[in-house]
Structure formats: structure tokens, C-alpha cells
N, C-alpha and C positions, 0 to 999 in steps of 0.2 A: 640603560639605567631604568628599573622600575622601580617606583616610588608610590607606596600605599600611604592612603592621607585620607581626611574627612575635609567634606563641604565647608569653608569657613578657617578650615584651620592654613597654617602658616609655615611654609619650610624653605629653608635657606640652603642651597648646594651649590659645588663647585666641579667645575668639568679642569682638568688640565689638557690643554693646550701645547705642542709642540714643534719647530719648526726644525729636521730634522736634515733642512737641505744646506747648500754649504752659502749661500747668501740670504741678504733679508728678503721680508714677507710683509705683505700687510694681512691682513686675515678679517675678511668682512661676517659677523654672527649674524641669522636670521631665523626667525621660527616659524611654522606651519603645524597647522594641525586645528583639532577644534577646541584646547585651551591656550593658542598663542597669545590670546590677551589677555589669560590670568596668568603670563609668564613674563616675571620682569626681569631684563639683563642691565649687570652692573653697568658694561660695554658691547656696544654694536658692534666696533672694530677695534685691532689691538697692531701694532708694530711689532714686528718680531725680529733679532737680527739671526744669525745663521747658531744653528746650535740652543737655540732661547729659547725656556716654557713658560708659563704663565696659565694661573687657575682664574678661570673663568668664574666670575660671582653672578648667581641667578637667583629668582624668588618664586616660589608655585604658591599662589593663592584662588585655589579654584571654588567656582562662586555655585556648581550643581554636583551632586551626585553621579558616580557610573565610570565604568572605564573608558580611558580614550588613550587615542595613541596620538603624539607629538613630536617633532622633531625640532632639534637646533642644527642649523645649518652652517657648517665654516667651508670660506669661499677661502684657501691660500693662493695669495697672488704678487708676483715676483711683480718686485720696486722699479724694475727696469723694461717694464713690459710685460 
């Protein structure tokens, strides 16, 4: 996803999420990069049962100027080990 914005300003996105396997999931979010702390997640982690999506709600309020590259990271990790 690229997303042009200005310094200061404010944008609300959502990622969809799928769990595609035939049992549940937990699904741990995490970010990297050099705006991960002007990136805020509605959820860190979400339950999934088998078959189930879910949009991820997030907020980019980046506080400098310039491009940069960021990642949101999803860890799917079965219930039962």
C-alpha cells in the first residue's frame, strides 16, 4: 500500500486480514520501519476462526517530511501449537 500524505496531516486505513486455513488462528500485528510510532493499530492481535477475515483499523500521523518505507507485520499462529 502506498500512501502520499503531508507532515501533520491525519489518515485512517484498513488492511483486510484472512484466515484461509481450515482451523482457528491467532494473528499477532506489529510494525517496523522509521514511522512505526507515528503508526497507530486499532489491534495488536485479532482471533480468527477457520475461513474468517477481519479489517484491520490503523492511523498514519507522521510528525516529518520525506519518504519512508514501513511494514505491518502479521504473525498467523495456530491455537493448538
Amino acid at each position: 500500500m502506498i500512501v502520499n500524505m503531508q507532515a501533520g496531516e491525519k489518515i485512517e486505513k484498513t488492511i483486510k486480514i484472512i484466515n484461509k486455513n481450515d482451523y482457528p488462528v491467532t494473528v499477532n500485528i506489529t510494525l517496523s520501519g522509521e514511522l512505526s510510532k507515528s503508526i497507530t493499530l486499532v489491534d495488536n492481535f485479532v482471533e480468527l476462526d477457520a475461513d474468517e477475515e477481519k479489517n484491520i483499523k490503523f492511523t498514519i500521523e507522521p510528525k516529518n517530511v520525506g519518504e519512508t518505507e514501513n511494514t505491518i507485520n502479521f504473525l498467523y499462529k495456530n491455537e493448538n501449537g
